[in-house]
Every structure is written in structure tokens, then in C-alpha cells.
Biopython code that builds the backbone (N, CA, C, O; Angstrom):
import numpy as np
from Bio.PDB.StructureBuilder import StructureBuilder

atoms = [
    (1, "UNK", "N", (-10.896, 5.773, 8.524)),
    (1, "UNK", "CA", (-11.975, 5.860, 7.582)),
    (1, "UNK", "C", (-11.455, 5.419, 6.211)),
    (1, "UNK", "O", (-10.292, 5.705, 5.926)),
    (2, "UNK", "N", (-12.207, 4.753, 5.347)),
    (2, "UNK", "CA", (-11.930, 4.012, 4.214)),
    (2, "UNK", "C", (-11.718, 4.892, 3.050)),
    (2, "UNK", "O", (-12.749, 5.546, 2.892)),
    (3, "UNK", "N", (-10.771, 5.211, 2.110)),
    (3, "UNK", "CA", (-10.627, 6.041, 0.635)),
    (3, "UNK", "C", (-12.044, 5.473, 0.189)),
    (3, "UNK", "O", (-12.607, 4.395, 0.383)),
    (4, "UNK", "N", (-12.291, 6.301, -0.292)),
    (4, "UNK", "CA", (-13.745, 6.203, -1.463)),
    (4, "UNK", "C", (-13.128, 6.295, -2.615)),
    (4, "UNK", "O", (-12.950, 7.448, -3.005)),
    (5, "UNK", "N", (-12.586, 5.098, -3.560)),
    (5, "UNK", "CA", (-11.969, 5.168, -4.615)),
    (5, "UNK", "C", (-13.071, 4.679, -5.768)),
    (5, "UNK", "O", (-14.017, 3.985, -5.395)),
    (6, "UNK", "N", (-12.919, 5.102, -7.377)),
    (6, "UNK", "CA", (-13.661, 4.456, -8.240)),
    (6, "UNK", "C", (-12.792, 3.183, -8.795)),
    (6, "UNK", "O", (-11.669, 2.795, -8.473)),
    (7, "UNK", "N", (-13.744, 2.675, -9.759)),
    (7, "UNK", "CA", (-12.876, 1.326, -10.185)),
    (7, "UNK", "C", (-11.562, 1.739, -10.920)),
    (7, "UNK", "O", (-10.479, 1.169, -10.790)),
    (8, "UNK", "N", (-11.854, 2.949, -11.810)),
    (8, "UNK", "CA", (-10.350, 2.800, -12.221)),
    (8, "UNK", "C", (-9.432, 3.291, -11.295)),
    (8, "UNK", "O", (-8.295, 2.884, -11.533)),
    (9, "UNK", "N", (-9.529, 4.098, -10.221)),
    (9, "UNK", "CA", (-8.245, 4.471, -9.748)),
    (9, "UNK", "C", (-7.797, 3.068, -8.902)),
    (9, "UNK", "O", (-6.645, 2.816, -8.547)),
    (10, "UNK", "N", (-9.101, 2.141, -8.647)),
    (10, "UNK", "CA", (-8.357, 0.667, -7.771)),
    (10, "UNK", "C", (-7.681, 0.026, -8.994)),
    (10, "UNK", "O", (-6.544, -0.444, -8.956)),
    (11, "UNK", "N", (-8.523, 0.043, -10.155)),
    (11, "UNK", "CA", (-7.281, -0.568, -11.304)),
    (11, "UNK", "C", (-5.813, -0.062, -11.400)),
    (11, "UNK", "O", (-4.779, -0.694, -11.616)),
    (12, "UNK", "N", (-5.986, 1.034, -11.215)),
    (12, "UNK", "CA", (-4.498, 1.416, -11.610)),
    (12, "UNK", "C", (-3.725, 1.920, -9.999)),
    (12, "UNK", "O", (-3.012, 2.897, -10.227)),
    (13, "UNK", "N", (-3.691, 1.597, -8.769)),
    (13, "UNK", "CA", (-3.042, 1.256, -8.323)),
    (13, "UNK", "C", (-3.051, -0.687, -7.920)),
    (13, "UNK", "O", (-2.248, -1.062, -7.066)),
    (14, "UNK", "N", (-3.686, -1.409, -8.378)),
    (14, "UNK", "CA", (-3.809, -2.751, -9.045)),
    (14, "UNK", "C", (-2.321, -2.626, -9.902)),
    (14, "UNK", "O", (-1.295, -3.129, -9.443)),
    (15, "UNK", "N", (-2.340, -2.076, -10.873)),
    (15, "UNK", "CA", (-1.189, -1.889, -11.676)),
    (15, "UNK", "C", (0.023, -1.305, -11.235)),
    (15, "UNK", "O", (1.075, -1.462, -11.853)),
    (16, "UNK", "N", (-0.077, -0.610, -10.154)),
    (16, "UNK", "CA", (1.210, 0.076, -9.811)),
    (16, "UNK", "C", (1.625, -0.895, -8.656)),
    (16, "UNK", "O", (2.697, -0.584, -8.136)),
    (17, "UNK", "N", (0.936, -2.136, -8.078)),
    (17, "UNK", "CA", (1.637, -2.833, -6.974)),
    (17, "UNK", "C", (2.004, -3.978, -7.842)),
    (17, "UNK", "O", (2.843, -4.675, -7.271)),
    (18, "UNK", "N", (1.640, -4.479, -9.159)),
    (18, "UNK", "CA", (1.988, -5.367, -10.090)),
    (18, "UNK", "C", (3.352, -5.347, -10.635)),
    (18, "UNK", "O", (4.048, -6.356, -10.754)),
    (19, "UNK", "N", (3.736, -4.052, -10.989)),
    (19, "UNK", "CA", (4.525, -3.701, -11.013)),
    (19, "UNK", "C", (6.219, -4.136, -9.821)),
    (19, "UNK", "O", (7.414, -3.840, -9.834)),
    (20, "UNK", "N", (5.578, -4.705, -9.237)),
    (20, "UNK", "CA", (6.393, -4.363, -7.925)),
    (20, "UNK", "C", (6.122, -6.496, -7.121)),
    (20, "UNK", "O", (6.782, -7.474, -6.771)),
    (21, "UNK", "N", (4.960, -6.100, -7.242)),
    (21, "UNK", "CA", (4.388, -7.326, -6.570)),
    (21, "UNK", "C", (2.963, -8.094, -7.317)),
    (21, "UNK", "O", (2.151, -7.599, -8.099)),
    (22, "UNK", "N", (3.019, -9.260, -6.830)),
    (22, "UNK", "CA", (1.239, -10.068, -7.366)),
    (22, "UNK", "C", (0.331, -9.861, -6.089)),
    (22, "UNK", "O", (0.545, -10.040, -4.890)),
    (23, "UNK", "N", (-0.652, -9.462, -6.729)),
    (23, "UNK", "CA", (-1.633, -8.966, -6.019)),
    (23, "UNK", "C", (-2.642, -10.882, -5.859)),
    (23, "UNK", "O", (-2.757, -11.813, -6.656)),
    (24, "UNK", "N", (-3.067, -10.693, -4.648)),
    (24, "UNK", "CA", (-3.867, -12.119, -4.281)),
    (24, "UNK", "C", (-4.984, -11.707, -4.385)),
    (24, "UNK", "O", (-5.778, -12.354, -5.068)),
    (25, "UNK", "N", (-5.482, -10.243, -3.603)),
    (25, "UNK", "CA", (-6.746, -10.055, -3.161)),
    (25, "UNK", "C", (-7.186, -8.607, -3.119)),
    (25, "UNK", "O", (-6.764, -7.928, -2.184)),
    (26, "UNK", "N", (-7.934, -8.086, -3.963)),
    (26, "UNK", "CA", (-8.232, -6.597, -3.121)),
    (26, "UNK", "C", (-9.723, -6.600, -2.505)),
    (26, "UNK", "O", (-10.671, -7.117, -3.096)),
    (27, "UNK", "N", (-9.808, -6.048, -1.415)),
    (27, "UNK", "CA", (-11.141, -6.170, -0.534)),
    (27, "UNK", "C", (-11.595, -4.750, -0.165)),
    (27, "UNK", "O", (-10.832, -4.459, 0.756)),
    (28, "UNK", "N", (-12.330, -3.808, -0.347)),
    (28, "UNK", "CA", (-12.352, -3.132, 0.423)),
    (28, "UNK", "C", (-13.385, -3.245, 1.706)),
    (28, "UNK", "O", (-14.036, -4.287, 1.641)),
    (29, "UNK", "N", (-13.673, -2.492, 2.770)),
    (29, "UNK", "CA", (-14.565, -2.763, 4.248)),
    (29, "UNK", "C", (-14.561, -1.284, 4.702)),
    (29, "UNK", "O", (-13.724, -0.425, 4.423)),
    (30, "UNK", "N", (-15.615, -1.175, 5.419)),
    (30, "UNK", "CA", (-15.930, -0.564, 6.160)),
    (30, "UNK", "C", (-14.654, 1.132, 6.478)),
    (30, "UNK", "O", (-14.675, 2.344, 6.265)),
    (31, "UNK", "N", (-13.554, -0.119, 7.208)),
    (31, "UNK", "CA", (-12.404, 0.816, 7.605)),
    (31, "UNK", "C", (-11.067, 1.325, 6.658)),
    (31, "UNK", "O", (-10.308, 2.280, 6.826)),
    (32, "UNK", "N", (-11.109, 0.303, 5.621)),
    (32, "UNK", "CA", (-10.070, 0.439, 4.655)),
    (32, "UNK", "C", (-10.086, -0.376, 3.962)),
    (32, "UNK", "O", (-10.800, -1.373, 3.847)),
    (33, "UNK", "N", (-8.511, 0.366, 2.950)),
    (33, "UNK", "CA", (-9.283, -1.219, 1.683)),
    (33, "UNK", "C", (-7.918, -1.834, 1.914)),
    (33, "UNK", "O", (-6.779, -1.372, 1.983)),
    (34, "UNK", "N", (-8.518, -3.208, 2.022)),
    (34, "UNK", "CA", (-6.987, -4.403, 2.525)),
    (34, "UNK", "C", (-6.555, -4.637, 0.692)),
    (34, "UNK", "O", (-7.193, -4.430, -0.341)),
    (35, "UNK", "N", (-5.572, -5.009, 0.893)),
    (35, "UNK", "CA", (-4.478, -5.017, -0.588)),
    (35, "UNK", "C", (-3.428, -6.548, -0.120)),
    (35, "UNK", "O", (-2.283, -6.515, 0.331)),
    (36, "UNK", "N", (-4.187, -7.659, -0.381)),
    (36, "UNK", "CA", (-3.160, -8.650, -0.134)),
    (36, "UNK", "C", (-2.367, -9.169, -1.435)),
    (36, "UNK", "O", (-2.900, -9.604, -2.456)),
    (37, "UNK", "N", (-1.126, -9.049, -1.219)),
    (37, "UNK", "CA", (-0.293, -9.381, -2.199)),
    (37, "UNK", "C", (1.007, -10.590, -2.191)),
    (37, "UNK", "O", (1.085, -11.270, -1.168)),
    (38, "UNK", "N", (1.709, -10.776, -2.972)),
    (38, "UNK", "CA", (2.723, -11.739, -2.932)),
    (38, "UNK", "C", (3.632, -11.676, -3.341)),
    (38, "UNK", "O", (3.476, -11.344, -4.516)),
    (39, "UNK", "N", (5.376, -11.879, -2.947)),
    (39, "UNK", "CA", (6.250, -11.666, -3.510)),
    (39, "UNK", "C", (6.483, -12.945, -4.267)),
    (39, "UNK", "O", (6.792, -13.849, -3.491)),
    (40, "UNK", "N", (6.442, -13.267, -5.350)),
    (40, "UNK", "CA", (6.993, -14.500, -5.900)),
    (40, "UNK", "C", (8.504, -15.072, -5.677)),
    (40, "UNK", "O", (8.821, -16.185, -5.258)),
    (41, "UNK", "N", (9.215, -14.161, -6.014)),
    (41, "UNK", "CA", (10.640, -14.431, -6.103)),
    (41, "UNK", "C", (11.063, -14.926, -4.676)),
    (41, "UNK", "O", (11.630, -15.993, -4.438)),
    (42, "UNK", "N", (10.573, -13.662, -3.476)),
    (42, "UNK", "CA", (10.881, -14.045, -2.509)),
    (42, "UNK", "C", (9.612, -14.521, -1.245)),
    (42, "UNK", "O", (9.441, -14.332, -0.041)),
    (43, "UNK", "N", (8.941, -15.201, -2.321)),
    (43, "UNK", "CA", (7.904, -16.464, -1.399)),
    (43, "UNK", "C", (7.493, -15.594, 0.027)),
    (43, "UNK", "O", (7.636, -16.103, 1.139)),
    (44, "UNK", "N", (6.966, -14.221, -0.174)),
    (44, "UNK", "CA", (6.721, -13.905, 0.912)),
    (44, "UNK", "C", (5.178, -13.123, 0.988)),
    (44, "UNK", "O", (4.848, -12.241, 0.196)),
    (45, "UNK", "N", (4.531, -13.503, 1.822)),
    (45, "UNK", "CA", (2.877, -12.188, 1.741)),
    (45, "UNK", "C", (3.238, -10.773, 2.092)),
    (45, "UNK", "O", (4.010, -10.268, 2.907)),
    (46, "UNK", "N", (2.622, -10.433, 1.421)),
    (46, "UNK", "CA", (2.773, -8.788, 1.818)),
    (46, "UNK", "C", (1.186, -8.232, 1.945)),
    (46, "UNK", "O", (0.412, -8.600, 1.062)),
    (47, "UNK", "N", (0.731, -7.447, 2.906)),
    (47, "UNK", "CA", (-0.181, -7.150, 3.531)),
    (47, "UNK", "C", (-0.778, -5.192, 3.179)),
    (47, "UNK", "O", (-0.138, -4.551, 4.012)),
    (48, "UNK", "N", (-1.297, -4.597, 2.690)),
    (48, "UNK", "CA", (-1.412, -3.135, 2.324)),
    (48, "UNK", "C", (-2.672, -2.631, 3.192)),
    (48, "UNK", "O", (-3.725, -2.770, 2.569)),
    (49, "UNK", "N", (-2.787, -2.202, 4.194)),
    (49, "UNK", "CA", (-4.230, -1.197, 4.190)),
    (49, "UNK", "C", (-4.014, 0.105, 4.023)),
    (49, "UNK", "O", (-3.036, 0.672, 4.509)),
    (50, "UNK", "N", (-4.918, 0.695, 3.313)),
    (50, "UNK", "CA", (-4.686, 2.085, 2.956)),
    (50, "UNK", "C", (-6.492, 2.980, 3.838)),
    (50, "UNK", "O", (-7.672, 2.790, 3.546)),
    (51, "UNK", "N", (-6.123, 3.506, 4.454)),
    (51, "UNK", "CA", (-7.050, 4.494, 4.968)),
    (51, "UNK", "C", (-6.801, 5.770, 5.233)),
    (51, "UNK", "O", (-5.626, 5.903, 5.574)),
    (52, "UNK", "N", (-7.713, 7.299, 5.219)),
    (52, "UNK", "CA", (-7.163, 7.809, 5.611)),
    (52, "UNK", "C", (-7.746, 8.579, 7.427)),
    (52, "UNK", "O", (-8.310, 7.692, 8.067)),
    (53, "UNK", "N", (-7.698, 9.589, 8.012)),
    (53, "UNK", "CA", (-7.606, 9.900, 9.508)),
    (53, "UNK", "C", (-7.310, 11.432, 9.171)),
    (53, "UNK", "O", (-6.254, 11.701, 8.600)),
    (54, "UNK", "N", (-8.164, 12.393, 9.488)),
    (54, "UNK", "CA", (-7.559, 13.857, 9.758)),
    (54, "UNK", "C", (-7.064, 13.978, 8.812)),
    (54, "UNK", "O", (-5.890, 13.995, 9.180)),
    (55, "UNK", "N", (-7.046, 14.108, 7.566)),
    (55, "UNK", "CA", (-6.898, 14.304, 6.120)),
    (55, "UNK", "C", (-5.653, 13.865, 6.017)),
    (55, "UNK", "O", (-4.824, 14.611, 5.496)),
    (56, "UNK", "N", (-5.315, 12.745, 6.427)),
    (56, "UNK", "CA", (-3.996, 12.053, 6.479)),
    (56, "UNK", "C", (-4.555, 10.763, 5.733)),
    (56, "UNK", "O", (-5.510, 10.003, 5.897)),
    (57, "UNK", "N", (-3.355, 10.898, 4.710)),
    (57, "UNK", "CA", (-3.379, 9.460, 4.266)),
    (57, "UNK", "C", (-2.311, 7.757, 4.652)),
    (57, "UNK", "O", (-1.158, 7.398, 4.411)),
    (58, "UNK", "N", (-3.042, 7.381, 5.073)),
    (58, "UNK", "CA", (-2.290, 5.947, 6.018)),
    (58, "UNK", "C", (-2.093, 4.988, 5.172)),
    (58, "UNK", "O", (-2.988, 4.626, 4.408)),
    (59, "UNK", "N", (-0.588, 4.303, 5.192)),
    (59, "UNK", "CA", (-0.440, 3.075, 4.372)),
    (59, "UNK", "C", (0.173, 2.460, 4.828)),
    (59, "UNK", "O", (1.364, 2.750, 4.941)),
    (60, "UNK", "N", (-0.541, 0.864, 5.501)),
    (60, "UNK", "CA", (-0.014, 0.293, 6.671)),
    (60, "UNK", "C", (0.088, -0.883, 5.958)),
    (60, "UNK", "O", (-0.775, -1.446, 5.285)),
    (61, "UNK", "N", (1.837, -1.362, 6.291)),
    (61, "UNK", "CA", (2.171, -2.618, 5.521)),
    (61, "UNK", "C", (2.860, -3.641, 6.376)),
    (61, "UNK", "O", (3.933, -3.367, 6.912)),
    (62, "UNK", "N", (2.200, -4.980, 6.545)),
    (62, "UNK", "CA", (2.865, -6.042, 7.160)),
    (62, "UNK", "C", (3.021, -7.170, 6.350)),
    (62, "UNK", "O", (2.211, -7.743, 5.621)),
    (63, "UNK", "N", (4.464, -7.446, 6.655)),
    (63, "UNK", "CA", (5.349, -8.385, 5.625)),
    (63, "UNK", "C", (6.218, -8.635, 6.540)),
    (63, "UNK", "O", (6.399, -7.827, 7.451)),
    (64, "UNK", "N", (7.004, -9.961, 6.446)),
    (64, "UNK", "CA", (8.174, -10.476, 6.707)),
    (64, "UNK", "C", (9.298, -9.752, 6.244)),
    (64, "UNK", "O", (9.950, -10.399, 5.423)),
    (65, "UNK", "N", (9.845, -8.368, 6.552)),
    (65, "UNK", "CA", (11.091, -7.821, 5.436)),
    (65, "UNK", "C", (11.860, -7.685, 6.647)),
    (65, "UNK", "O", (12.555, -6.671, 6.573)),
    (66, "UNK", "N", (12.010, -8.299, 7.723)),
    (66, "UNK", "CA", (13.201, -7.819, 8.471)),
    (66, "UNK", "C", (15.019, -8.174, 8.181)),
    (66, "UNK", "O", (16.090, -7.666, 8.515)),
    (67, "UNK", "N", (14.556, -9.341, 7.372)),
    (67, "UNK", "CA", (15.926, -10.050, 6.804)),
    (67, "UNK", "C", (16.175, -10.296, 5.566)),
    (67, "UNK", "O", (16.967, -11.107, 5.086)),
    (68, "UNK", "N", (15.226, -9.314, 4.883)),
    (68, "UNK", "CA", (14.834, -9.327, 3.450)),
    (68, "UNK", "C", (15.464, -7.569, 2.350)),
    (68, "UNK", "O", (14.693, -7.106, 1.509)),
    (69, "UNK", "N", (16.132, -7.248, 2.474)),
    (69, "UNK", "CA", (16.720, -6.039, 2.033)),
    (69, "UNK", "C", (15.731, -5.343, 0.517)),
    (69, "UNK", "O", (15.025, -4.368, 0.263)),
    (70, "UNK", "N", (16.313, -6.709, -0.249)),
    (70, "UNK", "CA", (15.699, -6.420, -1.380)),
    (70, "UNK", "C", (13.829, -6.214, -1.798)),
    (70, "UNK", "O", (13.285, -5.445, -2.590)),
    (71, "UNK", "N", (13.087, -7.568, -0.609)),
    (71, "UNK", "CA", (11.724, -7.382, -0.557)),
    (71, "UNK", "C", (11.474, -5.821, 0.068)),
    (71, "UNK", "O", (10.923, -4.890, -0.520)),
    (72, "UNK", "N", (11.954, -5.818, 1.216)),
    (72, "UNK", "CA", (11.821, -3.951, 1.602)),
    (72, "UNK", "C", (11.792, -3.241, 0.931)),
    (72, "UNK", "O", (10.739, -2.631, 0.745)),
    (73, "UNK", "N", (13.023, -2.929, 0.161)),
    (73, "UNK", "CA", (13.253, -1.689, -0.784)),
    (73, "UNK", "C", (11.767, -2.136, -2.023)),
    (73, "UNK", "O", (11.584, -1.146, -2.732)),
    (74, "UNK", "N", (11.151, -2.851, -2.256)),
    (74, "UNK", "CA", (10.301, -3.525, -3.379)),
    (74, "UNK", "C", (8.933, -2.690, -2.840)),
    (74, "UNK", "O", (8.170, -1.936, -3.443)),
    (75, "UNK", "N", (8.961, -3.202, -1.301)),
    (75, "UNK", "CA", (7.622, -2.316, -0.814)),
    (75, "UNK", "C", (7.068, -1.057, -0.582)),
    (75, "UNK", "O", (6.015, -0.430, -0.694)),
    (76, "UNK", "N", (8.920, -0.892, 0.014)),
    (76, "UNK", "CA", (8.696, 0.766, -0.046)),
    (76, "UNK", "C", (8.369, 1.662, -1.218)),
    (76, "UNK", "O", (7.782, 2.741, -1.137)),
    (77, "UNK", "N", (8.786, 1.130, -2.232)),
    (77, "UNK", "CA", (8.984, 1.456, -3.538)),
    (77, "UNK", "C", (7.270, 1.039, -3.752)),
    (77, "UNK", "O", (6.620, 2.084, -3.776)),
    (78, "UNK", "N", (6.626, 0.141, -3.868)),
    (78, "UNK", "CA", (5.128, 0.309, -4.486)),
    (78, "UNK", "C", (4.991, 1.090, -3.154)),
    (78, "UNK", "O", (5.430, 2.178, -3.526)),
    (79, "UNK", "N", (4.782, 1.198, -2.299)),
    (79, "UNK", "CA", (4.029, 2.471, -0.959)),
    (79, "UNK", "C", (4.376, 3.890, -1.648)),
    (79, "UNK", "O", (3.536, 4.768, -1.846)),
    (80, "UNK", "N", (5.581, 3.967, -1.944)),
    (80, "UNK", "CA", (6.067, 5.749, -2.285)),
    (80, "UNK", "C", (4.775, 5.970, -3.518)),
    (80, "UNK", "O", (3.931, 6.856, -3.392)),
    (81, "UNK", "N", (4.800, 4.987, -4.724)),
    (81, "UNK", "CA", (3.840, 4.774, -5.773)),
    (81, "UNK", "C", (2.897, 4.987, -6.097)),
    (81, "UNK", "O", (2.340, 5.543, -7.043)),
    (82, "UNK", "N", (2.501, 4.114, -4.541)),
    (82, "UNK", "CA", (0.649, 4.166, -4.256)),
    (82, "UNK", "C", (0.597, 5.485, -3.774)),
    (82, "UNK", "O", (-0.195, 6.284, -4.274)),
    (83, "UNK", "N", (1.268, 5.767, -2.961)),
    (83, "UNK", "CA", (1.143, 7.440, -1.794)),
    (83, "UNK", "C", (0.956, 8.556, -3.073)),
    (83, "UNK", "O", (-0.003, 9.327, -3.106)),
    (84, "UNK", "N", (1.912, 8.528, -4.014)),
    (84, "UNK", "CA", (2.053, 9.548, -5.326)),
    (84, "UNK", "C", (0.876, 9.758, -5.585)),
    (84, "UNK", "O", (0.326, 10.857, -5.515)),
    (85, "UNK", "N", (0.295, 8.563, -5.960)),
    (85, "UNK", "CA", (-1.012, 8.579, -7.260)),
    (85, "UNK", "C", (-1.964, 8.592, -5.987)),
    (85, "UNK", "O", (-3.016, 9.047, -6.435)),
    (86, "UNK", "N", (-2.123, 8.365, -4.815)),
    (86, "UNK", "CA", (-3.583, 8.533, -3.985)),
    (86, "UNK", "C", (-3.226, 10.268, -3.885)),
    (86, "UNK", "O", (-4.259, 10.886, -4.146)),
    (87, "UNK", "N", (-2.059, 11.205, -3.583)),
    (87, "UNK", "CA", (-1.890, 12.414, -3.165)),
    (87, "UNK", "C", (-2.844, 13.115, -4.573)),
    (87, "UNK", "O", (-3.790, 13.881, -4.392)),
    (88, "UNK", "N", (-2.387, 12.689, -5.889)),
    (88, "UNK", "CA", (-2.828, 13.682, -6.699)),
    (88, "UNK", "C", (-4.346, 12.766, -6.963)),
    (88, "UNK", "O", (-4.872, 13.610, -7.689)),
    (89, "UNK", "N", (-4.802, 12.277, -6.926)),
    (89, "UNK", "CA", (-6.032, 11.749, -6.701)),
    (89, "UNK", "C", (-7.180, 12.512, -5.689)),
    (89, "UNK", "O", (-8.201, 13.144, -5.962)),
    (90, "UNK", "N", (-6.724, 12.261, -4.778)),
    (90, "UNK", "CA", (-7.592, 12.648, -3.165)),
    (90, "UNK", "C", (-7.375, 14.011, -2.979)),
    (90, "UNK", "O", (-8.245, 14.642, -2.379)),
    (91, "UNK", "N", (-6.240, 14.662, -3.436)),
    (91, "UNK", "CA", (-6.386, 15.837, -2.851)),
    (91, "UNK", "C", (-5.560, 15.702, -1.415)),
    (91, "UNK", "O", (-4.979, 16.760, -1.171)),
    (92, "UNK", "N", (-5.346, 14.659, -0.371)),
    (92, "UNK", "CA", (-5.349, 14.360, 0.540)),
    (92, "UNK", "C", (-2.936, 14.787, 0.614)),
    (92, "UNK", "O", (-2.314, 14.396, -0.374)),
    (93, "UNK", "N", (-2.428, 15.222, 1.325)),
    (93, "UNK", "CA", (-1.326, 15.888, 1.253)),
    (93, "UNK", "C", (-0.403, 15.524, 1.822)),
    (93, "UNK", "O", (0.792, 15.566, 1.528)),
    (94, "UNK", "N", (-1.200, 14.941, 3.132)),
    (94, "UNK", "CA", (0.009, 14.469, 4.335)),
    (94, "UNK", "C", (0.076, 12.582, 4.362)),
    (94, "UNK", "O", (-0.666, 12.015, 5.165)),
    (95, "UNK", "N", (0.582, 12.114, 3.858)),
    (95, "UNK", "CA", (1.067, 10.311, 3.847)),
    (95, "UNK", "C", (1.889, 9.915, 5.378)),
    (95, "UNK", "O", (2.877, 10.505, 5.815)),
    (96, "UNK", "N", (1.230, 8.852, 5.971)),
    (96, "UNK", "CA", (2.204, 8.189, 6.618)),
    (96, "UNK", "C", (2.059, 6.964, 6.464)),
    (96, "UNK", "O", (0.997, 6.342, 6.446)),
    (97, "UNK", "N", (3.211, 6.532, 6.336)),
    (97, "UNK", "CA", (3.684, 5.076, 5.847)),
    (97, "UNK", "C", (4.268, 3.971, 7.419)),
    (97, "UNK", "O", (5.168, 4.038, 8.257)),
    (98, "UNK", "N", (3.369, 3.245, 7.170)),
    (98, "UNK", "CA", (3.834, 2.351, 9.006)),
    (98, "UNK", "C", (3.943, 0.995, 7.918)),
    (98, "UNK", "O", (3.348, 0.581, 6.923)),
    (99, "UNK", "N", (5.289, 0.536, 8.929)),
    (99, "UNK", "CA", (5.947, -0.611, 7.959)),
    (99, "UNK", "C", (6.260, -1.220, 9.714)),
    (99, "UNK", "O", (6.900, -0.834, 10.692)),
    (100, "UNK", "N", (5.012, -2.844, 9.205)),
    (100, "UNK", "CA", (5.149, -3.030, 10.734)),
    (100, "UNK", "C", (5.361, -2.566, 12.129)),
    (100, "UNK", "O", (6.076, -2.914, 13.069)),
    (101, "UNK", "N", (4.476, -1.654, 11.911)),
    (101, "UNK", "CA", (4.192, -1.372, 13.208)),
    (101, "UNK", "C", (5.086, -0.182, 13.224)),
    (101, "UNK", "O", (4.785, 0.695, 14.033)),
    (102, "UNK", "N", (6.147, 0.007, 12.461)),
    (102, "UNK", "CA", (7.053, 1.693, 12.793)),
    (102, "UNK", "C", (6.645, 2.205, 11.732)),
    (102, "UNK", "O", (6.197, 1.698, 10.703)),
    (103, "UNK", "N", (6.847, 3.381, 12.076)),
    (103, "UNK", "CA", (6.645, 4.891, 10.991)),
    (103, "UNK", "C", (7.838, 4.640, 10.390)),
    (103, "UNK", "O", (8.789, 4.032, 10.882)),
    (104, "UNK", "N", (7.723, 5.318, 8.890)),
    (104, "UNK", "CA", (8.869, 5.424, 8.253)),
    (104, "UNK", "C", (8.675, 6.100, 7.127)),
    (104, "UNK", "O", (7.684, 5.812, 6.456)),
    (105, "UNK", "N", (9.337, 6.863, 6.798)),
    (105, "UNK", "CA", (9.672, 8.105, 6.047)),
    (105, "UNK", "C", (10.054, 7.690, 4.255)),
    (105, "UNK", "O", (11.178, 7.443, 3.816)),
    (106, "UNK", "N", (8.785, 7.713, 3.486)),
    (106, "UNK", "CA", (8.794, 6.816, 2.326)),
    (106, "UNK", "C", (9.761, 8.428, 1.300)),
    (106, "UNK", "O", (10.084, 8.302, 0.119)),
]
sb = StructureBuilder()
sb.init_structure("model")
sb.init_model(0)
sb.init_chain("A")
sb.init_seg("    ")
for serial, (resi, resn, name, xyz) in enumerate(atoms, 1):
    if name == "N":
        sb.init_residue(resn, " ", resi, " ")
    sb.init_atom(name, np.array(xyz, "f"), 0.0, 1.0, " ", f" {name:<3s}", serial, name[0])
structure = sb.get_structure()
């Protein structure tokens, strides 16, 4: 199910993946809101849906970081970010973070 966010809290996690990364696209739909972004430095897409499930908040990221150390640590780092500011936002307590397809412990 999709966060029901207002414009400023999409502005300012807008700002907290800027920080980190260039944002291409924000969309939200139905099921979640897609967050397409770009690493400049390291010429790579990076992919965000954020939804949440059973008062769980989900932040599902696909990117090329398997041979990329520094892009990883970049993503994890805006995910921990975004997770912060959606927890005291939503109310919402429990985060899981899937980084291609595995769980992982932001």
C-alpha cells in the first residue's frame, strides 16, 4: 500500500536523496511511490520504492552496486535517511530495507 505523503514531506525527502544522489523522477501510483534517481559520478540508475504492509515500512532499492562499494554505502546511507524522516513522520516503527532483492539491515 502506497505512503500518503504531503508535498512537503516529498520535498524534503527530494532533498535528503539529493544529498546523496540526482533524482530523475518522482512518481507516485497506486502501490507506491517510485523514486528514480542517478548516480553521476558513478554513471549508475538507482531505483527507490517506498511502501508500506502491516505497519511496516518498505524501501525497495534496485541498482547496479554489486561491484560498486562506494555507490552502496551512498544508498544505504540515503535509505537509513529516508527510513529516519518517514519513521518520525508516519508514526510507522518497523523499516525493512530490500537491496535487490535481499533484506538488509540499514
Amino acid at each position: 500500500m502506497r505512503i500518503t505523503l504531503s508535498e512537503r514531506q516529498i520535498t524534503e525527502i527530494k532533498r535528503i536523496i539529493q544529498k546523496e544522489l540526482l533524482i530523475r523522477g518522482l512518481e507516485p501510483t497506486d502501490e507506491y511511490l517510485f523514486i528514480h534517481c542517478f548516480s553521476k559520478p558513478h554513471k549508475e540508475t538507482v531505483y527507490f520504492h517506498l511502501f508500506k504492509e502491516n505497519n511496516t515500512l518498505i524501501i525497495r532499492c534496485y541498482a547496479r552496486v554489486f561491484d560498486n562499494i562506494t555507490l552502496s554505502v551512498m544508498i544505504k546511507r540515503a535509505a537509513k535517511k529516508i527510513s529516519e524522516y518517514l519513521v518520525n513522520q508516519t508514526g510507522l516503527q518497523n523499516t525493512l530495507y530490500i537491496e535487490n532483492g535481499i533484506e538488509i539491515t540499514l
